[in-house]
TIMI-2910 file (N, C-alpha, C, CB; in pm, 1 decimal, decimal comma, always signed):
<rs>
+----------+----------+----------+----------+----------+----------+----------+----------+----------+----------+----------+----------+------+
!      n_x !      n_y !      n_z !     ca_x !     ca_y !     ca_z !      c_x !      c_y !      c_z !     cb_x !     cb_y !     cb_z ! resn !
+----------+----------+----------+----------+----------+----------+----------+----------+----------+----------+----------+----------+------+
! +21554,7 !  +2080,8 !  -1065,7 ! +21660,9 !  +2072,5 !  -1164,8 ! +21634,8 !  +2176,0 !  -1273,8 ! +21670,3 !  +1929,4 !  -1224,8 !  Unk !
! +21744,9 !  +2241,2 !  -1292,7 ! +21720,6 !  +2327,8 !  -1432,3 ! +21828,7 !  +2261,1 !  -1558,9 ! +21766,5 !  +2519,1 !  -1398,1 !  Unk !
! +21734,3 !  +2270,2 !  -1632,5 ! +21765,9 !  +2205,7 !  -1783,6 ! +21713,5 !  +2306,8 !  -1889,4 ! +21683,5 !  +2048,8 !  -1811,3 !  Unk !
! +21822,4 !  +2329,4 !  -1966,1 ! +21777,9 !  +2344,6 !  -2098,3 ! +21862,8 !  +2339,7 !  -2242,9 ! +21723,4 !  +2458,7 !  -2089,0 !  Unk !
! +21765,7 !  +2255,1 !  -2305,5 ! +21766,1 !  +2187,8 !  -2401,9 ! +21682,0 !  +2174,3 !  -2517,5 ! +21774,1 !  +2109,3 !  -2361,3 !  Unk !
! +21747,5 !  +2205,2 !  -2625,0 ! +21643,0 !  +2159,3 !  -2748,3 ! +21717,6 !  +2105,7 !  -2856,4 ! +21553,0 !  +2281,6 !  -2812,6 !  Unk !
! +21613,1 !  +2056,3 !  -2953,0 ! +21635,8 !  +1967,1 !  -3044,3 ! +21626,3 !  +1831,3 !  -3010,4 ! +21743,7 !  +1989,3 !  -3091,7 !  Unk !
! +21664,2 !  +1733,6 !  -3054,7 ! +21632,9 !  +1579,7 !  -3044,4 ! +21803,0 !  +1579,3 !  -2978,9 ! +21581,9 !  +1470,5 !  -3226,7 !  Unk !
! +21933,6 !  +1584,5 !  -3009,1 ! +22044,0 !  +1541,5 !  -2910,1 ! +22057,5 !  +1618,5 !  -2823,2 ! +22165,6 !  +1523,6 !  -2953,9 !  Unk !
! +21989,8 !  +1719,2 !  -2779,0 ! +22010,6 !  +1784,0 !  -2664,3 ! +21949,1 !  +1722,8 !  -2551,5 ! +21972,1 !  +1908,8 !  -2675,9 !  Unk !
! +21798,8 !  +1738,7 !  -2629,6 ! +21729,0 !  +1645,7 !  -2545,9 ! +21784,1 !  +1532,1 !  -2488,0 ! +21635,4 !  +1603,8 !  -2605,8 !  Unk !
! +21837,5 !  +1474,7 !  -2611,2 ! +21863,8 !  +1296,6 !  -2532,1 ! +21968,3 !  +1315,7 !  -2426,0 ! +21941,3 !  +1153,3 !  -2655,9 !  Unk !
! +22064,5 !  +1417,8 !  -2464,5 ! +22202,2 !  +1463,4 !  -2367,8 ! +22162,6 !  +1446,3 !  -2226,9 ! +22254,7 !  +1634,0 !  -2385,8 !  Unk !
! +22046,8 !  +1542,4 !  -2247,8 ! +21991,5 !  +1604,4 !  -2075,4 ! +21913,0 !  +1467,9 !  -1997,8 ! +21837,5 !  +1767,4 !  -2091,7 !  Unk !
! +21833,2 !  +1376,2 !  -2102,6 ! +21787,1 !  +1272,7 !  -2048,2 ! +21907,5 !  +1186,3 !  -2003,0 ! +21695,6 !  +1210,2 !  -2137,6 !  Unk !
! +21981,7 !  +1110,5 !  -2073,1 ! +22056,1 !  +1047,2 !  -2034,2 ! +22114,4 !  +1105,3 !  -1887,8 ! +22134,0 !  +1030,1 !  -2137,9 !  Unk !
! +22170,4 !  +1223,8 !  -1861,1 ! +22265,7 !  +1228,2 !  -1788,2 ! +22174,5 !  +1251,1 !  -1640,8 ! +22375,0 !  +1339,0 !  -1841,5 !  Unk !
! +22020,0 !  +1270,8 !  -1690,5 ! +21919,2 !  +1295,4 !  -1602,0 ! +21965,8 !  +1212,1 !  -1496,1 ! +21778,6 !  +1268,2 !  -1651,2 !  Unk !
! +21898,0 !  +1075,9 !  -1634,2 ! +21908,6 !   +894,8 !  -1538,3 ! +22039,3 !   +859,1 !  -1428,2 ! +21940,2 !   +745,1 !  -1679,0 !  Unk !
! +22139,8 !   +872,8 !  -1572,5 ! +22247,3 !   +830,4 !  -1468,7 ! +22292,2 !   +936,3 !  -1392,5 ! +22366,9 !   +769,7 !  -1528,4 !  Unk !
! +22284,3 !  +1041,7 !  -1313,6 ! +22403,7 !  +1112,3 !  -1238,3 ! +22271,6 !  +1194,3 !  -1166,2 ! +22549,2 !  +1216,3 !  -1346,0 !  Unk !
! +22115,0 !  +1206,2 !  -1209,6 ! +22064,1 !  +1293,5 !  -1060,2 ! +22088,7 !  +1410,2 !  -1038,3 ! +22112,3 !  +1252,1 !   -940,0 !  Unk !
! +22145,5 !  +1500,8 !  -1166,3 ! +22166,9 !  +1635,9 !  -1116,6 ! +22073,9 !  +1689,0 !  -1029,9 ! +22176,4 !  +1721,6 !  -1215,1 !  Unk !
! +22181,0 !  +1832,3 !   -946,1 ! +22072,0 !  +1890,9 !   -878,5 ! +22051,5 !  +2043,0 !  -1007,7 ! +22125,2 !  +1932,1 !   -680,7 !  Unk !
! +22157,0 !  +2031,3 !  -1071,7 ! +22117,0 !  +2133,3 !  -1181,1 ! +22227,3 !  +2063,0 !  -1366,4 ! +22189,7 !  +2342,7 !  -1093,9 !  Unk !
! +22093,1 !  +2141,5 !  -1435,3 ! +22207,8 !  +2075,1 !  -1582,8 ! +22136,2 !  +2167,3 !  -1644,4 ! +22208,5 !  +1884,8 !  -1667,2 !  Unk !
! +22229,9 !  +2247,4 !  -1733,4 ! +22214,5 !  +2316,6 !  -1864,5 ! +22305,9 !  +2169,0 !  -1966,1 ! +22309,9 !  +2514,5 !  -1860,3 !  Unk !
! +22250,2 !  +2204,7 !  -2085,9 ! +22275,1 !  +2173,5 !  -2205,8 ! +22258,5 !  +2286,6 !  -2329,7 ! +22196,7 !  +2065,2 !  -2220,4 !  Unk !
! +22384,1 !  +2320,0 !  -2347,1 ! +22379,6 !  +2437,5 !  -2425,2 ! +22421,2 !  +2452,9 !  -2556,7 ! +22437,6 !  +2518,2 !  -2369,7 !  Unk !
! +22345,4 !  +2382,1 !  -2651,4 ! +22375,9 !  +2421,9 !  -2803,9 ! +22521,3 !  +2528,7 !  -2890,4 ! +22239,7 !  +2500,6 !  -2829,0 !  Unk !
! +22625,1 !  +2473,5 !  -2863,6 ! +22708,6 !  +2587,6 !  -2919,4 ! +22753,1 !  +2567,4 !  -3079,1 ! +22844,8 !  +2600,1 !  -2825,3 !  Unk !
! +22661,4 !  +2497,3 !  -3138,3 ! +22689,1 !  +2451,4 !  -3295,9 ! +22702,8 !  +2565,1 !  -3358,3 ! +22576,2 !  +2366,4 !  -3373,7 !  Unk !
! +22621,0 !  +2645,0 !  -3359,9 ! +22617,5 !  +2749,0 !  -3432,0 ! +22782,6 !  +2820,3 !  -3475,0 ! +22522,3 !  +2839,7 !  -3348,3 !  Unk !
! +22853,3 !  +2853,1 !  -3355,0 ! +22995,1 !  +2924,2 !  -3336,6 ! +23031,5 !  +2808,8 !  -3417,0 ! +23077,0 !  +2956,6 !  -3172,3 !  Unk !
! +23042,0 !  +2679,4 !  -3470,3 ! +23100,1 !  +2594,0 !  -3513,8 ! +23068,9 !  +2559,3 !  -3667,1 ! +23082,5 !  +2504,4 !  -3428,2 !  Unk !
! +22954,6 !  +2648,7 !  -3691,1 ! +22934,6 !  +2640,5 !  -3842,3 ! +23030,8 !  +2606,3 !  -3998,0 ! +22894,0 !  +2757,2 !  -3852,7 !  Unk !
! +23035,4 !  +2525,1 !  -4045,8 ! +23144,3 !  +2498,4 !  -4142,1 ! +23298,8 !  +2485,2 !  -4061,6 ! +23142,5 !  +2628,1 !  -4256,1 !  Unk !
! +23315,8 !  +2421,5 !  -3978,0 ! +23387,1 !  +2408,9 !  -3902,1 ! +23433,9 !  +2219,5 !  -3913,1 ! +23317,6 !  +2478,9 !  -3777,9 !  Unk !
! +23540,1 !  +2187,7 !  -3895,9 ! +23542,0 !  +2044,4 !  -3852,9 ! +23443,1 !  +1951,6 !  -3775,9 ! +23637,6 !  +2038,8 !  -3786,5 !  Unk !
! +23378,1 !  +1877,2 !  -3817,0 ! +23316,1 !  +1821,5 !  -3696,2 ! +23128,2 !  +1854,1 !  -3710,5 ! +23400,9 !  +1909,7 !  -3547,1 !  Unk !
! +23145,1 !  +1995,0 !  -3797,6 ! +22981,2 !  +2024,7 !  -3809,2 ! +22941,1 !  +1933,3 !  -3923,4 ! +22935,8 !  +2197,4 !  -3848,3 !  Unk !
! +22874,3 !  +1830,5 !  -3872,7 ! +22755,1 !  +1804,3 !  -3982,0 ! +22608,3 !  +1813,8 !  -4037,9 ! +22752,2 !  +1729,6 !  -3985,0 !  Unk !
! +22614,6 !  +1973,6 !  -4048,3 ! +22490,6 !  +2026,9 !  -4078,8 ! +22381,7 !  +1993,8 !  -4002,4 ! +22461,1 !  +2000,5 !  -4195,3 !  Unk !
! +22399,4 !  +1939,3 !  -3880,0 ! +22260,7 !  +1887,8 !  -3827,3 ! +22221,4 !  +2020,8 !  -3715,5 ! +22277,4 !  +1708,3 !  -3738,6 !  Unk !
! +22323,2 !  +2106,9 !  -3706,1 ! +22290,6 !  +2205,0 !  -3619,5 ! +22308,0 !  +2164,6 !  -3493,1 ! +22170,0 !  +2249,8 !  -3636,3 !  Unk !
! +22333,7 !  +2043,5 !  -3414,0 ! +22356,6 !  +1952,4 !  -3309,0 ! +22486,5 !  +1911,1 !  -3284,3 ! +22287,2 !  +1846,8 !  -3326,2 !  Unk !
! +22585,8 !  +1919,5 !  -3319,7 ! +22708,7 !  +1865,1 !  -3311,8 ! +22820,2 !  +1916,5 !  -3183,2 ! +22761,3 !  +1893,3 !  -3448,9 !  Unk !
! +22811,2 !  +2035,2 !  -3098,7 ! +22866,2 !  +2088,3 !  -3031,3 ! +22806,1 !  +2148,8 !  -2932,9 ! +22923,3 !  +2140,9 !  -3084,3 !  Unk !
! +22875,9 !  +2088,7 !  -2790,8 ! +22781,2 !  +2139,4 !  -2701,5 ! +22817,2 !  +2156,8 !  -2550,0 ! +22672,2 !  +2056,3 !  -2712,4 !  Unk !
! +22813,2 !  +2241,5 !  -2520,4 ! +22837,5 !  +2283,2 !  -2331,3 ! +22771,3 !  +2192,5 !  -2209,4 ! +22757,6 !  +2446,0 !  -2293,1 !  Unk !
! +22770,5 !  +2123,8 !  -2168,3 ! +22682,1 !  +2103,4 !  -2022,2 ! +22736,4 !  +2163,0 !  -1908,2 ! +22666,9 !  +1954,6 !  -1976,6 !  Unk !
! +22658,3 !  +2218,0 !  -1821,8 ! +22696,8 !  +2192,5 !  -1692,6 ! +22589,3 !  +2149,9 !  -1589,6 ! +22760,0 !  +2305,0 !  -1649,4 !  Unk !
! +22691,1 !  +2096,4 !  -1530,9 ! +22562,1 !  +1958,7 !  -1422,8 ! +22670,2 !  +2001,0 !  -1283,6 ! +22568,7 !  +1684,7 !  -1491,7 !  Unk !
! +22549,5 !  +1981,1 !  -1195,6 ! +22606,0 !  +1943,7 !  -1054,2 ! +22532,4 !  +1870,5 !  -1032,9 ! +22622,2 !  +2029,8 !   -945,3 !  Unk !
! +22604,0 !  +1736,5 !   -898,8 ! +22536,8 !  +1618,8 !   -908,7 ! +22616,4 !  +1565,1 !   -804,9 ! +22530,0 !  +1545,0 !  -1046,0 !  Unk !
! +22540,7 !  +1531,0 !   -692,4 ! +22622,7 !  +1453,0 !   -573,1 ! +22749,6 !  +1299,4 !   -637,3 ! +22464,8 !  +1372,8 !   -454,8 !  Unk !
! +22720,8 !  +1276,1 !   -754,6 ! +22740,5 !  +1160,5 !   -835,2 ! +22934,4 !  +1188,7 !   -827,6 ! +22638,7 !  +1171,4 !  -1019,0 !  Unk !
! +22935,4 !  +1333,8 !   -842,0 ! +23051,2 !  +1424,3 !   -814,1 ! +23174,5 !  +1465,9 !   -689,3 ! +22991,3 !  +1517,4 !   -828,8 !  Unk !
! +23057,7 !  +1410,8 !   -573,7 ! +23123,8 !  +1468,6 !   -465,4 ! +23250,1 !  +1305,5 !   -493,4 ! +22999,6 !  +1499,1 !   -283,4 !  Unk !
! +23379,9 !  +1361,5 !   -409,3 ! +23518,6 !  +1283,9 !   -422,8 ! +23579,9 !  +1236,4 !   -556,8 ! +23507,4 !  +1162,1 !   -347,4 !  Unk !
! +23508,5 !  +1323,9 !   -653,7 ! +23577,1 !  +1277,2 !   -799,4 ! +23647,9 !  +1390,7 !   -812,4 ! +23477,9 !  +1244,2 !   -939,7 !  Unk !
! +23788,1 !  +1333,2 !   -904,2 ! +23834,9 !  +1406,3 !   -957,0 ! +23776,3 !  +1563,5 !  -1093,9 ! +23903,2 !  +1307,5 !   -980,7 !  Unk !
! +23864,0 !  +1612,5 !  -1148,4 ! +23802,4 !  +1662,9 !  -1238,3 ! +23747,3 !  +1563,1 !  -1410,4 ! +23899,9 !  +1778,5 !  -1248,4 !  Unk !
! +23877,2 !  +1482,9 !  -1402,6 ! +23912,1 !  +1398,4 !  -1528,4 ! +23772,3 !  +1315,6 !  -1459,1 ! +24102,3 !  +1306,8 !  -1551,8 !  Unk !
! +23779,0 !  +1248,8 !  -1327,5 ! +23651,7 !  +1157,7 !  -1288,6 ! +23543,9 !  +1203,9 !  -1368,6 ! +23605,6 !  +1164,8 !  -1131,8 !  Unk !
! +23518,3 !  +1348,5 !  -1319,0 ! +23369,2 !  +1413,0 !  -1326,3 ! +23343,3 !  +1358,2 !  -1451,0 ! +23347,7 !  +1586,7 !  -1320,4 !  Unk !
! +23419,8 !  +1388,1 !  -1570,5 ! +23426,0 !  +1466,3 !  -1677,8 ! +23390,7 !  +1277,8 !  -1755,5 ! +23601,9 !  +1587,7 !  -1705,8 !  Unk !
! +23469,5 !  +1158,1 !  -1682,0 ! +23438,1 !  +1018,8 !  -1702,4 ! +23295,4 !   +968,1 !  -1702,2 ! +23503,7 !   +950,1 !  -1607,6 !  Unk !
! +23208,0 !  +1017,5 !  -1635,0 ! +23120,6 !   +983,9 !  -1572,4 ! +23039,2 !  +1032,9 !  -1666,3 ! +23114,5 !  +1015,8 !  -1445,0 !  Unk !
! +23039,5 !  +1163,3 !  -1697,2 ! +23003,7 !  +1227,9 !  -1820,4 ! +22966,5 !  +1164,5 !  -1959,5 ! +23101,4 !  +1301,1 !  -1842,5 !  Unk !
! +23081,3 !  +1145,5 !  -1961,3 ! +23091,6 !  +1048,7 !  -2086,8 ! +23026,9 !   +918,2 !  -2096,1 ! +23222,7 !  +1016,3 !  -2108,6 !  Unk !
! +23026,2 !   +868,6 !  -1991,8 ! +23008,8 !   +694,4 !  -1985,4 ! +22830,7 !   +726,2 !  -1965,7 ! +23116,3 !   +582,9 !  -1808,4 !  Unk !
! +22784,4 !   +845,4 !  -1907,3 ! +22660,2 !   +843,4 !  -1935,6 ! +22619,9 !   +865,5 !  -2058,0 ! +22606,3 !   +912,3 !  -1868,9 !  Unk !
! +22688,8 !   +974,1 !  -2114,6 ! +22646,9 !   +944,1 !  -2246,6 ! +22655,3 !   +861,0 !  -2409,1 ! +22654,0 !  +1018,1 !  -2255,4 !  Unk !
! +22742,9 !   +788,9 !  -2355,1 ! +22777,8 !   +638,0 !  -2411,3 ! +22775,3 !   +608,0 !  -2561,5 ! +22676,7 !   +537,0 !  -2353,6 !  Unk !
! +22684,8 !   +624,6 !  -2618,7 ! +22735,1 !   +581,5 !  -2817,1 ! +22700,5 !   +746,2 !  -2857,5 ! +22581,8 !   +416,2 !  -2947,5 !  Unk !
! +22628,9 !   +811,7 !  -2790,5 ! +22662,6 !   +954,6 !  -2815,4 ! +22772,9 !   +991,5 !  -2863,3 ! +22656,6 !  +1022,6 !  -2719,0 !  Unk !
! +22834,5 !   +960,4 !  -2781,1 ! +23002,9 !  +1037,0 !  -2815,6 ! +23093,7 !   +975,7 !  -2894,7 ! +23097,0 !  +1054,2 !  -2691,8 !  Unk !
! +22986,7 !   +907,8 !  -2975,2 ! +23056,5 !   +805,0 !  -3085,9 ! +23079,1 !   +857,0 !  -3190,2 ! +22988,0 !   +690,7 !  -3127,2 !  Unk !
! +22996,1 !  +1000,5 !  -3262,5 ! +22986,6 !  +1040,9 !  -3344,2 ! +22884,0 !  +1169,6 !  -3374,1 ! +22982,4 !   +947,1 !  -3391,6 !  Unk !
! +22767,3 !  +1124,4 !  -3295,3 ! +22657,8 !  +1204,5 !  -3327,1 ! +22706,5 !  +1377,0 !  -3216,7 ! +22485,6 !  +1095,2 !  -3272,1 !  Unk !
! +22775,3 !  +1342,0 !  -3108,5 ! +22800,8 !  +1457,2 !  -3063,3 ! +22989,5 !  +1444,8 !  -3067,1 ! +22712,5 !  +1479,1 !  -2907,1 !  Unk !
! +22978,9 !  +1551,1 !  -3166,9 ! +23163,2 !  +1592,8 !  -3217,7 ! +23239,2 !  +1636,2 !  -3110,4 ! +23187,9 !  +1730,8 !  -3332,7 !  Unk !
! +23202,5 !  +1752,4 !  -3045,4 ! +23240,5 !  +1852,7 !  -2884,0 ! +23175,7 !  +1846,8 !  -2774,1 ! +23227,3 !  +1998,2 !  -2888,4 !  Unk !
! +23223,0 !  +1862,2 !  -2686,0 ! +23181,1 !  +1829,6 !  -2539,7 ! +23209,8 !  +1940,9 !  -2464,2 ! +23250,9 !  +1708,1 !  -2475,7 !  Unk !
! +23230,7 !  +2033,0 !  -2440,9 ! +23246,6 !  +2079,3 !  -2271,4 ! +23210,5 !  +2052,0 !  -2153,3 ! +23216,3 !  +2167,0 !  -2246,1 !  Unk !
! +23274,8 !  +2036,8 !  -2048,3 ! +23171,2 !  +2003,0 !  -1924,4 ! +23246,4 !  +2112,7 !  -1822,0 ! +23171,1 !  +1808,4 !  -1858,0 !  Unk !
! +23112,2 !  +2129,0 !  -1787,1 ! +23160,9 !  +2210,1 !  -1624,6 ! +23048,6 !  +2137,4 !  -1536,7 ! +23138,8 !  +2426,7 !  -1612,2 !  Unk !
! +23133,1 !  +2061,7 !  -1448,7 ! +23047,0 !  +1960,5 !  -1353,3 ! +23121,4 !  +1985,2 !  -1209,2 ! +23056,7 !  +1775,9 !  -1408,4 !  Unk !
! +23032,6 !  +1976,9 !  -1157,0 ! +23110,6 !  +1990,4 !  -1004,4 ! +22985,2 !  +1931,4 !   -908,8 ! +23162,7 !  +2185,0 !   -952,4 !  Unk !
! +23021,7 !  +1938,0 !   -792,9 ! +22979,0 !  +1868,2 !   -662,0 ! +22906,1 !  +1996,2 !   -621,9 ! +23108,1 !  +1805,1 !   -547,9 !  Unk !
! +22772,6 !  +1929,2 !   -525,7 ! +22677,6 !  +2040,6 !   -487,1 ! +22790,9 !  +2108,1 !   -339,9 ! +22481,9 !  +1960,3 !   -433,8 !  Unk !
! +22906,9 !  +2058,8 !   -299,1 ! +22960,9 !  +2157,7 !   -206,6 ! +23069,9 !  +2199,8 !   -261,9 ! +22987,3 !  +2115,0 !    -74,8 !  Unk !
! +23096,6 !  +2221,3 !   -406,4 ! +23178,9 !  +2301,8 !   -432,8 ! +23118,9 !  +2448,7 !   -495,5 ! +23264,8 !  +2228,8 !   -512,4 !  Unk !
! +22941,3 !  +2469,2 !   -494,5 ! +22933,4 !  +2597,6 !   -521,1 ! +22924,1 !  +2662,4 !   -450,8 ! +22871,2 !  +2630,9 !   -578,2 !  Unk !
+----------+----------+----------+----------+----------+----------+----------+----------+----------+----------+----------+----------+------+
</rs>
């Protein structure tokens, strides 16, 4: 698996989605910065962020699915502490 991640919510990002979904690959990619004084930044430098995961967890899901699954792994996360999300997730036979 390739991961990378830093800080304390990145980290937890990449753990969580470790557990639930088994990637065979996950970036977690810090894009706070581009978001500086922006809606949503609360100075923690953590607030906005890219993943992409592939993950058999994927194969017969939709896109909206993928993108569910996503979320529900990361669960009170997306309550507040992470503002933006991107995902690019797909199934290990769609690369």
């Amino acid at each position: 698996m390739n991961q990378t991640a830093t800080g304390p919510v990145a980290s937890e990002i990449a753990r969580r989605l470790a557990i639930a979904l088994e990637p065979t690959l996950l970036e977690v990619i810090n894009d706070s910065a581009q978001h500086s004084g922006h809606m949503g930044d609360d100075g923690s430098g953590e607030s906005h962020f890219t993943v992409v995961i592939e993950s058999a967890a994927f194969i017969g899901q939709s896109r909206v699915g993928r993108q569910r699954l996503v979320n529900q792994a990361l669960g009170d996360l997306m309550d507040g502490t992470v503002h933006a999300l991107a995902i690019k997730a797909r199934a290990p036979e769609d690369a």
